[in-house]
Each structure stands twice: as structure tokens, then as C-alpha cells.
CHARMM-style PDB file with segment names, atoms N, HN, CA, C and O in Angstrom:
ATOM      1  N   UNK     1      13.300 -18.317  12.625  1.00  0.00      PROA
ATOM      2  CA  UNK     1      12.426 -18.955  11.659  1.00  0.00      PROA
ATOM      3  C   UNK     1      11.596 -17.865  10.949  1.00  0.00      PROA
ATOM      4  O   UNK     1      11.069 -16.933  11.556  1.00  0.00      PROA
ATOM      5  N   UNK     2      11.498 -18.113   9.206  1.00  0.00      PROA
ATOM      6  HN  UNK     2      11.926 -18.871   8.713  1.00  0.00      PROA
ATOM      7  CA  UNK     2      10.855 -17.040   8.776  1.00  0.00      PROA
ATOM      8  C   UNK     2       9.520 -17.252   8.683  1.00  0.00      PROA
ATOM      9  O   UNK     2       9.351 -18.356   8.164  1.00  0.00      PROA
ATOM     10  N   UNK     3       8.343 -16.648   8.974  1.00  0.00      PROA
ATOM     11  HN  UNK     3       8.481 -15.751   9.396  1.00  0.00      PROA
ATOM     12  CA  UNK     3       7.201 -16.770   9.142  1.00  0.00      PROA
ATOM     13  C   UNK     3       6.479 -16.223   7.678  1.00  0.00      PROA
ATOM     14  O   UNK     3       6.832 -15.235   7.036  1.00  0.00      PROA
ATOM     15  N   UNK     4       5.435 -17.107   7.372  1.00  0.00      PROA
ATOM     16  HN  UNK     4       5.148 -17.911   7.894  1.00  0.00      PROA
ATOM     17  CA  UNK     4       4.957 -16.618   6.239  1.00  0.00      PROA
ATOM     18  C   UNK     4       3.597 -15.850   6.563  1.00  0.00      PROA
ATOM     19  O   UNK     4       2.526 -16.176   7.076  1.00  0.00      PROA
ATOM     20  N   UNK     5       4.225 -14.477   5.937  1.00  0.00      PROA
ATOM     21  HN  UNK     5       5.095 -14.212   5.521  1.00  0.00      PROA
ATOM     22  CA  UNK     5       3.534 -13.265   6.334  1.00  0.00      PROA
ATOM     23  C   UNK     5       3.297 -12.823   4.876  1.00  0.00      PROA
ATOM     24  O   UNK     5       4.254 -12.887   4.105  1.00  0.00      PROA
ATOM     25  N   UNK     6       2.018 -12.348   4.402  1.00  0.00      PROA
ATOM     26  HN  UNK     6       1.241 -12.296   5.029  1.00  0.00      PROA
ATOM     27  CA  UNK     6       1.176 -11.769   3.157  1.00  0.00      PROA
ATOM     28  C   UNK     6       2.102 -10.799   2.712  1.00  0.00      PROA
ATOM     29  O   UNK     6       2.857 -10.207   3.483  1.00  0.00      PROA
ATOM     30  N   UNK     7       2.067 -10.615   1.479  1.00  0.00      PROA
ATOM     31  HN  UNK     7       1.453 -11.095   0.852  1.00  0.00      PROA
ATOM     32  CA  UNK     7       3.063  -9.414   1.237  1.00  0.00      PROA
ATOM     33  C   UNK     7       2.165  -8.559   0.322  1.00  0.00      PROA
ATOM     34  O   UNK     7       1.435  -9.029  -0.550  1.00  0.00      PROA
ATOM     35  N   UNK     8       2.302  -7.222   0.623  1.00  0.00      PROA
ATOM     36  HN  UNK     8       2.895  -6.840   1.332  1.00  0.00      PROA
ATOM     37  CA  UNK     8       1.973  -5.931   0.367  1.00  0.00      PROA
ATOM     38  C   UNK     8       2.352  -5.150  -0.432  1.00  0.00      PROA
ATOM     39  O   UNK     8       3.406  -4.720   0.036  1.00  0.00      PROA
ATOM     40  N   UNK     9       2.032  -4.341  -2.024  1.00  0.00      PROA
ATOM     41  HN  UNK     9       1.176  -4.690  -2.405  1.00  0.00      PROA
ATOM     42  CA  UNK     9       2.926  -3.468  -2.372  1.00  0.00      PROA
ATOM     43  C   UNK     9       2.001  -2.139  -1.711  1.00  0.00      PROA
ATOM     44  O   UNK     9       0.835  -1.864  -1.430  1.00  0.00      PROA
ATOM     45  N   UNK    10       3.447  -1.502  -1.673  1.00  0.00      PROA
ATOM     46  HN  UNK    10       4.395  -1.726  -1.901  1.00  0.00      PROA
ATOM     47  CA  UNK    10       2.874  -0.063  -1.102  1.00  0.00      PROA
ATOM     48  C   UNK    10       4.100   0.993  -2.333  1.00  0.00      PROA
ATOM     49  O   UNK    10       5.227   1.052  -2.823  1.00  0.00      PROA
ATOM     50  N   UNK    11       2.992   1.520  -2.262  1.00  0.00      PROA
ATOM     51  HN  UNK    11       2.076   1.472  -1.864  1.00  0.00      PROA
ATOM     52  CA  UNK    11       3.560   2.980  -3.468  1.00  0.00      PROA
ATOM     53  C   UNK    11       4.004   4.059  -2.724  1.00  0.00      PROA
ATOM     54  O   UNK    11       3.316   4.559  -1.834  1.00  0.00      PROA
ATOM     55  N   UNK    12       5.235   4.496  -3.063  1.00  0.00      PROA
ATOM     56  HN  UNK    12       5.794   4.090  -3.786  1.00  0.00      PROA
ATOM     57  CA  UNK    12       5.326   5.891  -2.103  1.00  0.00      PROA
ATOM     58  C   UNK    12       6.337   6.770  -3.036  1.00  0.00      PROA
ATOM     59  O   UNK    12       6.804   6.165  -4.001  1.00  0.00      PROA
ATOM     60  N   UNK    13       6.756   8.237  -2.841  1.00  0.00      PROA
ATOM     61  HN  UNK    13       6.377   8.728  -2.057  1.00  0.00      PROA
ATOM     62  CA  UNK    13       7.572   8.817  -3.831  1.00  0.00      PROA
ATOM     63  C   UNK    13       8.753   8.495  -3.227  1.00  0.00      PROA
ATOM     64  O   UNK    13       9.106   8.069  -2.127  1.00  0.00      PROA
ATOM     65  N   UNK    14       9.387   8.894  -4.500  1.00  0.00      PROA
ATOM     66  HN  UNK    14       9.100   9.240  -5.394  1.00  0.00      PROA
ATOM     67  CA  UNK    14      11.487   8.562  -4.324  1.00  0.00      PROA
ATOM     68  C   UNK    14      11.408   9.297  -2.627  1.00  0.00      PROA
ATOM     69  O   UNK    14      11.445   8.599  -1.613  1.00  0.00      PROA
ATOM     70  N   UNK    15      11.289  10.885  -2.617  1.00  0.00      PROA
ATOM     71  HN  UNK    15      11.259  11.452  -3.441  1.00  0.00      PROA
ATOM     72  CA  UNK    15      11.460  11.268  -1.441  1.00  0.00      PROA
ATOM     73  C   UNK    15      11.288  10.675  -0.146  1.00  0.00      PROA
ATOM     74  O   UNK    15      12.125  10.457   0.729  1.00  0.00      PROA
ATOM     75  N   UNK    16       9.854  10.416  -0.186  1.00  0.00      PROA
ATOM     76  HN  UNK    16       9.174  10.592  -0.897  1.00  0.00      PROA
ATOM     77  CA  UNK    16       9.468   9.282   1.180  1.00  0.00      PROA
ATOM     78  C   UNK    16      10.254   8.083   0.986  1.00  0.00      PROA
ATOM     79  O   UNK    16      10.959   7.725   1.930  1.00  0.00      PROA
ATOM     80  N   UNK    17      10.252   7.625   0.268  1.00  0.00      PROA
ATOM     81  HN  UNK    17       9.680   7.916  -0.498  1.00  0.00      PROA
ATOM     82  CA  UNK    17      11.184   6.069   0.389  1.00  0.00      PROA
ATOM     83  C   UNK    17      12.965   6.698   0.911  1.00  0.00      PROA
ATOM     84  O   UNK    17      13.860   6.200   1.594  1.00  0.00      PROA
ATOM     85  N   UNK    18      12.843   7.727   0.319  1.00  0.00      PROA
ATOM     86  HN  UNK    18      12.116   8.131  -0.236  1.00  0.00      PROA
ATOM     87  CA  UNK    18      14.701   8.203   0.974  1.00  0.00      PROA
ATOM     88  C   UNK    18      14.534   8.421   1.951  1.00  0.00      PROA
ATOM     89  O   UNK    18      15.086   7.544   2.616  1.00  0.00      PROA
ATOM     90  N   UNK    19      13.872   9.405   2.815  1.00  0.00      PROA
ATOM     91  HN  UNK    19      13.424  10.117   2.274  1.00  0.00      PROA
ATOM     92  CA  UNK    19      13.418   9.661   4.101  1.00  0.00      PROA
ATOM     93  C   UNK    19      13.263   8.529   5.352  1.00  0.00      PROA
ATOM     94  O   UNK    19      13.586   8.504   6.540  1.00  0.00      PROA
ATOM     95  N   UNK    20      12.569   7.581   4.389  1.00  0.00      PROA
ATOM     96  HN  UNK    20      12.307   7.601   3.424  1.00  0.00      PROA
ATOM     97  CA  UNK    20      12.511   6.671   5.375  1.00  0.00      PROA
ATOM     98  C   UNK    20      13.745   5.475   5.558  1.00  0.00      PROA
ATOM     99  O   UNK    20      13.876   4.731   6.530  1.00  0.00      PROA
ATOM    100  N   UNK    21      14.405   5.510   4.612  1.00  0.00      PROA
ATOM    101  HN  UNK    21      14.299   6.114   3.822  1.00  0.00      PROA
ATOM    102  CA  UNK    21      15.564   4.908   4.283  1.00  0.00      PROA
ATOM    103  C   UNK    21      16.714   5.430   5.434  1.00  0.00      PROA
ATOM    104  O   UNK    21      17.570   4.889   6.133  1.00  0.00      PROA
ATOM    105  N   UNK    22      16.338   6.456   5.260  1.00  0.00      PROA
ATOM    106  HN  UNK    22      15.642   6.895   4.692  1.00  0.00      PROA
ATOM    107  CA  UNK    22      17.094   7.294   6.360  1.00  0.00      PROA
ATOM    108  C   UNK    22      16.916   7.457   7.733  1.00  0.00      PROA
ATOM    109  O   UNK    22      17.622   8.105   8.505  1.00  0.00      PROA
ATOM    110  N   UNK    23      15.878   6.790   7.978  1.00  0.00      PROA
ATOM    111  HN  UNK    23      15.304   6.264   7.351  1.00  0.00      PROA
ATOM    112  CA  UNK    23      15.370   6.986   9.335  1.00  0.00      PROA
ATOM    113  C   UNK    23      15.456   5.744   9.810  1.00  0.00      PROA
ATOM    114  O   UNK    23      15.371   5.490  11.011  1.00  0.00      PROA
ATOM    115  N   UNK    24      15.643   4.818   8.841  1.00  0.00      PROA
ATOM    116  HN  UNK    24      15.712   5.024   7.865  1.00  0.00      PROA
ATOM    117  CA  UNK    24      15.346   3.125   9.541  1.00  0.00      PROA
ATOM    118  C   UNK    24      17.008   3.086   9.881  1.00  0.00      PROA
ATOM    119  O   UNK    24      17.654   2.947  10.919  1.00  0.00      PROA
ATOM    120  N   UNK    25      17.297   3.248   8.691  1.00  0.00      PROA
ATOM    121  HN  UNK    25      16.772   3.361   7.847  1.00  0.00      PROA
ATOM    122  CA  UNK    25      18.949   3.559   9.131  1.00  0.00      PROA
ATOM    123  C   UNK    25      19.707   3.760  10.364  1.00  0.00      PROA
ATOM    124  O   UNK    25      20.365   2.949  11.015  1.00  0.00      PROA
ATOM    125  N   UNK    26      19.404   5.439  10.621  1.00  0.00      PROA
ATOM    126  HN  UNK    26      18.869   6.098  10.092  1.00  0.00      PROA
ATOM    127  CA  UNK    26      19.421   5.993  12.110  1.00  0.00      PROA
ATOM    128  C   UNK    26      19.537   4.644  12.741  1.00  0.00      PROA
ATOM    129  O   UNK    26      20.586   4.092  13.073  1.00  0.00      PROA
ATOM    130  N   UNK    27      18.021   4.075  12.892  1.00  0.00      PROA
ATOM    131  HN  UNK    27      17.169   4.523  12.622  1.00  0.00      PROA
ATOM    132  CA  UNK    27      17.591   3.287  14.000  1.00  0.00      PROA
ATOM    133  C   UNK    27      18.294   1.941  14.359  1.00  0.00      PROA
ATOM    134  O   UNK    27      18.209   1.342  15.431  1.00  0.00      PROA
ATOM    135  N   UNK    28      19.360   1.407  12.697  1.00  0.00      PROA
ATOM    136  HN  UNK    28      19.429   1.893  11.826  1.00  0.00      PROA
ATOM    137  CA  UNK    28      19.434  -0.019  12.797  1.00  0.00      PROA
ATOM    138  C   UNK    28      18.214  -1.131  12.106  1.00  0.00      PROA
ATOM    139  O   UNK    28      18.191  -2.357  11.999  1.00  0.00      PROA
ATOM    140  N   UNK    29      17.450  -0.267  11.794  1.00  0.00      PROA
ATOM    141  HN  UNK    29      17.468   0.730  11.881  1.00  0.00      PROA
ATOM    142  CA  UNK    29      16.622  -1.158  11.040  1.00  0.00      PROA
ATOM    143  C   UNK    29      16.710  -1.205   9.652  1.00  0.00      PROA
ATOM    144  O   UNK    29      17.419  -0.507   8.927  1.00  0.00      PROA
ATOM    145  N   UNK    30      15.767  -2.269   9.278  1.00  0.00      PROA
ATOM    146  HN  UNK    30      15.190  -2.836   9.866  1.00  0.00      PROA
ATOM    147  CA  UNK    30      15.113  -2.432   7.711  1.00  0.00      PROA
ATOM    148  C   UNK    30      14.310  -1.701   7.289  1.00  0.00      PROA
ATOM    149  O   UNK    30      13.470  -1.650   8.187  1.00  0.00      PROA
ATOM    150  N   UNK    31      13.986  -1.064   6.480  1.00  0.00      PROA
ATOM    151  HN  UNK    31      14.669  -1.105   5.751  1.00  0.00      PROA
ATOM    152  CA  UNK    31      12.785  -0.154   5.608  1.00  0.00      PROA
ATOM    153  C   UNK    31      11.812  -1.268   5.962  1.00  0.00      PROA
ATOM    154  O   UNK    31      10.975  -0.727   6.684  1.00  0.00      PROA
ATOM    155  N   UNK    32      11.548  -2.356   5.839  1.00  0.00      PROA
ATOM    156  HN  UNK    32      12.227  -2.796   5.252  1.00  0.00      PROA
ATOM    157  CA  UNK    32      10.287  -3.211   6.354  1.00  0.00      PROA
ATOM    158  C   UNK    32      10.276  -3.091   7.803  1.00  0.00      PROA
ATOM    159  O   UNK    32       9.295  -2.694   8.432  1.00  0.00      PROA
ATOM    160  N   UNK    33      11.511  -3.480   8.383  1.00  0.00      PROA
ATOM    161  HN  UNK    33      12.308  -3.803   7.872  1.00  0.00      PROA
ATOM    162  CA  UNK    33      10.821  -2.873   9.761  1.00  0.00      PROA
ATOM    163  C   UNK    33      10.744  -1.946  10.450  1.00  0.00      PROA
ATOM    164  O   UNK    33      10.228  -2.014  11.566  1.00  0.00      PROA
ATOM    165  N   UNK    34      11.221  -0.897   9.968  1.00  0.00      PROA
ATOM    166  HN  UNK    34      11.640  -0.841   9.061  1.00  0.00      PROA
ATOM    167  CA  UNK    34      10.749   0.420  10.238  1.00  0.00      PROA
ATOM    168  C   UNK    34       9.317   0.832   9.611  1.00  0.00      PROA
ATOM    169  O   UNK    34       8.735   1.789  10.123  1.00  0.00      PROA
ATOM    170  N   UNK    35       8.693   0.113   8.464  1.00  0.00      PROA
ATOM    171  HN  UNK    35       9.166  -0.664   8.048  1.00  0.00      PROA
ATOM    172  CA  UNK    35       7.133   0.635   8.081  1.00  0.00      PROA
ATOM    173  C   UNK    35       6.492  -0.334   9.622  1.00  0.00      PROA
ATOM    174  O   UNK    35       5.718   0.282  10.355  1.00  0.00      PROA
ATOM    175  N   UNK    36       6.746  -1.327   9.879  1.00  0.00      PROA
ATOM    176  HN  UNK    36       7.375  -1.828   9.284  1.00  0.00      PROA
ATOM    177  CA  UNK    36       5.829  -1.985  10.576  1.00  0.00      PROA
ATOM    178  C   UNK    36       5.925  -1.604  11.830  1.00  0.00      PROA
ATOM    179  O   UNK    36       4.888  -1.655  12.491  1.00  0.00      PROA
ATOM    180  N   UNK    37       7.012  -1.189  12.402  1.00  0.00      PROA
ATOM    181  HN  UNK    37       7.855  -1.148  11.865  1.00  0.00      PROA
ATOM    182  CA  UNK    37       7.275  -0.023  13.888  1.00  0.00      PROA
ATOM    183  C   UNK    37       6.089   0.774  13.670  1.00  0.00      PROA
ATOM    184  O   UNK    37       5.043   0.630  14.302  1.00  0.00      PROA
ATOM    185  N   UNK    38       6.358   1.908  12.443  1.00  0.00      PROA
ATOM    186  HN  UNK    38       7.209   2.025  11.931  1.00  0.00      PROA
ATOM    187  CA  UNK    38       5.234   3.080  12.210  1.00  0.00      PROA
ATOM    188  C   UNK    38       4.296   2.276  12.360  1.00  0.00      PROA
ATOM    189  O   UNK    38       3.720   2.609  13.396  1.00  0.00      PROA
ATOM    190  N   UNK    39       3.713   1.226  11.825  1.00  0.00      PROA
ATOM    191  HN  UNK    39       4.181   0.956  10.984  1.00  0.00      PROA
ATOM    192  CA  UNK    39       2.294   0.876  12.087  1.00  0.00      PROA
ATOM    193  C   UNK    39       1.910   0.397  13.082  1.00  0.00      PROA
ATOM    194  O   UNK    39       0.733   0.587  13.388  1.00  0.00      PROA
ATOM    195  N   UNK    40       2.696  -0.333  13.871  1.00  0.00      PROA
ATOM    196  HN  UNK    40       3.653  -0.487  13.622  1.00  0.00      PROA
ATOM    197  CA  UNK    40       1.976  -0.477  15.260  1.00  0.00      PROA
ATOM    198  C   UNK    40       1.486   0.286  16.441  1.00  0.00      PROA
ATOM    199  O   UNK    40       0.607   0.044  17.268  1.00  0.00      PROA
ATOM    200  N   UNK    41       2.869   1.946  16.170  1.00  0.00      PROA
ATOM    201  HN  UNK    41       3.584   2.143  15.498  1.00  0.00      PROA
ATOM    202  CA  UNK    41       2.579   2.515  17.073  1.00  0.00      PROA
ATOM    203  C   UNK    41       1.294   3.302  16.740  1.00  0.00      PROA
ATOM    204  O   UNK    41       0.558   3.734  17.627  1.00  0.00      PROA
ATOM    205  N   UNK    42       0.990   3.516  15.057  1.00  0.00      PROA
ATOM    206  HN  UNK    42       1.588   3.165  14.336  1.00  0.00      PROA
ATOM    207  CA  UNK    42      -0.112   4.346  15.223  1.00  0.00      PROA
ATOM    208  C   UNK    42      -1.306   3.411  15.803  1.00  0.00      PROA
ATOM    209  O   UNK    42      -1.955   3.776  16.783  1.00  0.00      PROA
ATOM    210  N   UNK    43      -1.600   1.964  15.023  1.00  0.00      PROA
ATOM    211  HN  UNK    43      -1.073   1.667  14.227  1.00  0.00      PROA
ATOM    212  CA  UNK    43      -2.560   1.410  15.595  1.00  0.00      PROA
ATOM    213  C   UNK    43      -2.562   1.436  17.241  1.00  0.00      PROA
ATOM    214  O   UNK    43      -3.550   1.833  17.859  1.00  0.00      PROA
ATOM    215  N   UNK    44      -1.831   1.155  17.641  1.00  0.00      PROA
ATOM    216  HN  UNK    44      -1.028   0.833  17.139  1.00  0.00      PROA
ATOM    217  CA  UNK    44      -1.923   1.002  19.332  1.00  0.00      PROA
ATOM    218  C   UNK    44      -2.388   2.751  19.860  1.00  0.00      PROA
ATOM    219  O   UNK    44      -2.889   3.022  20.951  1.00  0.00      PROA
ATOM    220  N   UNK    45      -2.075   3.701  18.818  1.00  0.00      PROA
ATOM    221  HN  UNK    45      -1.668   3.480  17.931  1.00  0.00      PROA
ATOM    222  CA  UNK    45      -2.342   5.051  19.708  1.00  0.00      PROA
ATOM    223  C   UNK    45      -4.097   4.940  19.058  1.00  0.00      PROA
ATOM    224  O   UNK    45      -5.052   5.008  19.832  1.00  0.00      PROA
ATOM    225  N   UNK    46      -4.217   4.818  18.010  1.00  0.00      PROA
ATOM    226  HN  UNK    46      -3.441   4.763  17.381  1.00  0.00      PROA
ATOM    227  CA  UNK    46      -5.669   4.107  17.415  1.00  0.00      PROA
ATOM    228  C   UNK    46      -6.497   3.881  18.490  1.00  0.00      PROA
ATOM    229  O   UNK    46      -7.432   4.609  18.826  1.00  0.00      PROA
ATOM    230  N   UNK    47      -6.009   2.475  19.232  1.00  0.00      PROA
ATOM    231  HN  UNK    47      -5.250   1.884  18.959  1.00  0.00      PROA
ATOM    232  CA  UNK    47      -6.923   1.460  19.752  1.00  0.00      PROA
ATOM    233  C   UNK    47      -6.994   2.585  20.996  1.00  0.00      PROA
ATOM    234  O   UNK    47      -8.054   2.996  21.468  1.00  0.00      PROA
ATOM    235  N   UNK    48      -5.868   2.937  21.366  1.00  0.00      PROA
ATOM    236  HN  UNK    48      -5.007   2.603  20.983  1.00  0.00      PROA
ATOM    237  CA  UNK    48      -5.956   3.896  22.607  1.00  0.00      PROA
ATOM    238  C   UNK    48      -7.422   4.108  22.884  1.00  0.00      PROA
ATOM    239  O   UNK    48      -8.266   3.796  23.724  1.00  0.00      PROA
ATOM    240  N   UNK    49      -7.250   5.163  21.157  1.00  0.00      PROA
ATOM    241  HN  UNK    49      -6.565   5.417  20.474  1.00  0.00      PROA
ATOM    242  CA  UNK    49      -8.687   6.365  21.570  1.00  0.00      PROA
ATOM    243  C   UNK    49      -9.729   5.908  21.276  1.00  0.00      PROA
ATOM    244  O   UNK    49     -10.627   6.632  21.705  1.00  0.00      PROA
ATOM    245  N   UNK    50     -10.193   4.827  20.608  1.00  0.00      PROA
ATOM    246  HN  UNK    50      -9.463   4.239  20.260  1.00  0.00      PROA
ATOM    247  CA  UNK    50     -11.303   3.974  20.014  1.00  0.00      PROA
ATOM    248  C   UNK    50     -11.176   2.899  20.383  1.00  0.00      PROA
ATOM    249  O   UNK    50     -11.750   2.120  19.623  1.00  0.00      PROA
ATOM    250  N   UNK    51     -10.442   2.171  21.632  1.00  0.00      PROA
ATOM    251  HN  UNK    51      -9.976   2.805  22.249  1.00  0.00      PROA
ATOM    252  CA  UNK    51     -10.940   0.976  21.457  1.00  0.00      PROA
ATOM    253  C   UNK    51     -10.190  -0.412  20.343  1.00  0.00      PROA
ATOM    254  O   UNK    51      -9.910  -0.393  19.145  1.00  0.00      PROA
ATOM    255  N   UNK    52     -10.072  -1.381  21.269  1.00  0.00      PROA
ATOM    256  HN  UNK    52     -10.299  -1.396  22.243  1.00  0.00      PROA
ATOM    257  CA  UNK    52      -8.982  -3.025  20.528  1.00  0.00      PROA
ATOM    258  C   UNK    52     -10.141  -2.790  19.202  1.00  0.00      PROA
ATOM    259  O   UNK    52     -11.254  -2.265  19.247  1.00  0.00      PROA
ATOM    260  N   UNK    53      -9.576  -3.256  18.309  1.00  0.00      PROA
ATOM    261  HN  UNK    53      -8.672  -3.683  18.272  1.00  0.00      PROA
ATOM    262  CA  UNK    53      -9.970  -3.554  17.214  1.00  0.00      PROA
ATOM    263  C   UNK    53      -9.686  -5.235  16.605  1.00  0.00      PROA
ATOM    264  O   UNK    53      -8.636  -5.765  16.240  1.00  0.00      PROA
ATOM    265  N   UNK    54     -11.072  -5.767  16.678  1.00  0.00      PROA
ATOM    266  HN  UNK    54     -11.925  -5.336  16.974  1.00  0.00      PROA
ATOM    267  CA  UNK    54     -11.597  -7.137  17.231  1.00  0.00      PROA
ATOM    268  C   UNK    54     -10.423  -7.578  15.797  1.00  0.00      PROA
ATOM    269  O   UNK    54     -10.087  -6.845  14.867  1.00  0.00      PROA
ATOM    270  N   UNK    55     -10.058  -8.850  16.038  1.00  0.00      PROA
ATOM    271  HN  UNK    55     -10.331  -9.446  16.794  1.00  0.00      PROA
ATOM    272  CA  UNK    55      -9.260  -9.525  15.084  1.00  0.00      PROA
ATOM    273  C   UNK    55      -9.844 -10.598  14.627  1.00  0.00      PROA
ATOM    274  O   UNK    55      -9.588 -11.209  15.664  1.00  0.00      PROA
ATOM    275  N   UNK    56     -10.522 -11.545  13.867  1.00  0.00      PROA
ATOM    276  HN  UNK    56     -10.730 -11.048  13.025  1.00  0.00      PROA
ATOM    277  CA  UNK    56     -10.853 -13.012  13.672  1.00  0.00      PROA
ATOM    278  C   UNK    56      -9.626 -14.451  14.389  1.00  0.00      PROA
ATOM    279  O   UNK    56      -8.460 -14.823  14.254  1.00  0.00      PROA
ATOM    280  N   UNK    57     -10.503 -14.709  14.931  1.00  0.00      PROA
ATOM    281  HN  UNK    57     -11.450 -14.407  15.041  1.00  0.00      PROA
ATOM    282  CA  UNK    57      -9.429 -16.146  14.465  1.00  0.00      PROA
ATOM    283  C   UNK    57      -8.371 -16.457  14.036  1.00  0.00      PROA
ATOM    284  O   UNK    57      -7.230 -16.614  14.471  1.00  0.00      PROA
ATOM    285  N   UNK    58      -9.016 -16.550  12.877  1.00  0.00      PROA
ATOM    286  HN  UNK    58      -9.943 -16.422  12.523  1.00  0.00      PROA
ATOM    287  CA  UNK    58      -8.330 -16.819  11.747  1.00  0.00      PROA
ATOM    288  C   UNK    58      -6.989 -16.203  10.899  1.00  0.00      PROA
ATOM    289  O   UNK    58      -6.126 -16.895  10.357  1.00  0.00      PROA
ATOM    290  N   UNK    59      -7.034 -15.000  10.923  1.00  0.00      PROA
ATOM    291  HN  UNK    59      -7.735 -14.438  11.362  1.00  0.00      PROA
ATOM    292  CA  UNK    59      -6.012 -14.348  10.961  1.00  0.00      PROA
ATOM    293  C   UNK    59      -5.165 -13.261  11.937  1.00  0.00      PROA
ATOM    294  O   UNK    59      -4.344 -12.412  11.590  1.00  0.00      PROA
ATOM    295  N   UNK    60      -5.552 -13.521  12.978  1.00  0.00      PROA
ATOM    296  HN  UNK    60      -6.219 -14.210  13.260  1.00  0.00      PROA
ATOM    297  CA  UNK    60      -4.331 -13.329  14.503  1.00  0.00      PROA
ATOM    298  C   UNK    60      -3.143 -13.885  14.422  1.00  0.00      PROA
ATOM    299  O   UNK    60      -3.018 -15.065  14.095  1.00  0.00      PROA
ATOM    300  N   UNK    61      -2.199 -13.160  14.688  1.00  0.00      PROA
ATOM    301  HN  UNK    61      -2.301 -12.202  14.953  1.00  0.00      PROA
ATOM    302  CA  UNK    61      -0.688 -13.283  15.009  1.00  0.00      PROA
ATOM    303  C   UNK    61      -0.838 -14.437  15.638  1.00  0.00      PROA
ATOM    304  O   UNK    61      -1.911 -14.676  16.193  1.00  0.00      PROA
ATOM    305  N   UNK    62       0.192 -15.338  15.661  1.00  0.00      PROA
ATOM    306  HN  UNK    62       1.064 -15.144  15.211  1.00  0.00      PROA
ATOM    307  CA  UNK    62       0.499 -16.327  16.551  1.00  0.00      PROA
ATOM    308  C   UNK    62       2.401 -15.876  17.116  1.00  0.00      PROA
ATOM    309  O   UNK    62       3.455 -16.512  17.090  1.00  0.00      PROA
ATOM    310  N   UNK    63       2.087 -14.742  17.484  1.00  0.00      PROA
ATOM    311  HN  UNK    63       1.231 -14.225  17.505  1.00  0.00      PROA
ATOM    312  CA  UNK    63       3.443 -14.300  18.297  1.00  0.00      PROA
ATOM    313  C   UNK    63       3.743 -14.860  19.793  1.00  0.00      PROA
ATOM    314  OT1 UNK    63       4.766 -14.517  20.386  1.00  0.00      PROA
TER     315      UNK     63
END
């Protein structure tokens, strides 16, 4: 089931978008889910060193 999730533009150069094209690849993934891999692991190394970073209610995952 597809979940309705906010959508984002993000700007990046030809290079980075090939790079990463290339790397999601490698992996079997999507360029979307390979940006959202990268972002969890940095947030989680984030929260590591600082601490959960409080979420509302209101907009928390319902995973």
C-alpha cells in the first residue's frame, strides 16, 4: 500500500545525481530510496550524539 508521504524537491548537480544513481544501483535500490537510507543513517548517528529528536504527534510515522 502506497502511503501518502509529502514530497520534496531537492536540487543537486548532474554529477551527484549520477553518483548517486550509481550507488542506489549497486545496492538494488531507487534514487528515492537510497536518499532516504542516507537520511536515516545520518539522523540516527545525529540522535546518537545529541540525543532523540522529539517528533509531534501529529506528524510521526505510523510504521
Amino acid at each position: 500500500m502506497k502511503k501518502d508521504y509529502p514530497r520534496y524537491t531537492l536540487r543537486v548537480s548532474k554529477e551527484l545525481l549520477f553518483k548517486l544513481s550509481y550507488i542506489a544501483d549497486f545496492y538494488g535500490r531507487t534514487k528515492n530510496r537510497e536518499i532516504e537510507y542516507v537520511l536515516k543513517k545520518h539522523i540516527t548517528e545525529f540522535e546518537k550524539q545529541y540525543g532523540v529528536i522529539p517528533v509531534p504527534d501529529d506528524i510521526a510515522d505510523e510504521e
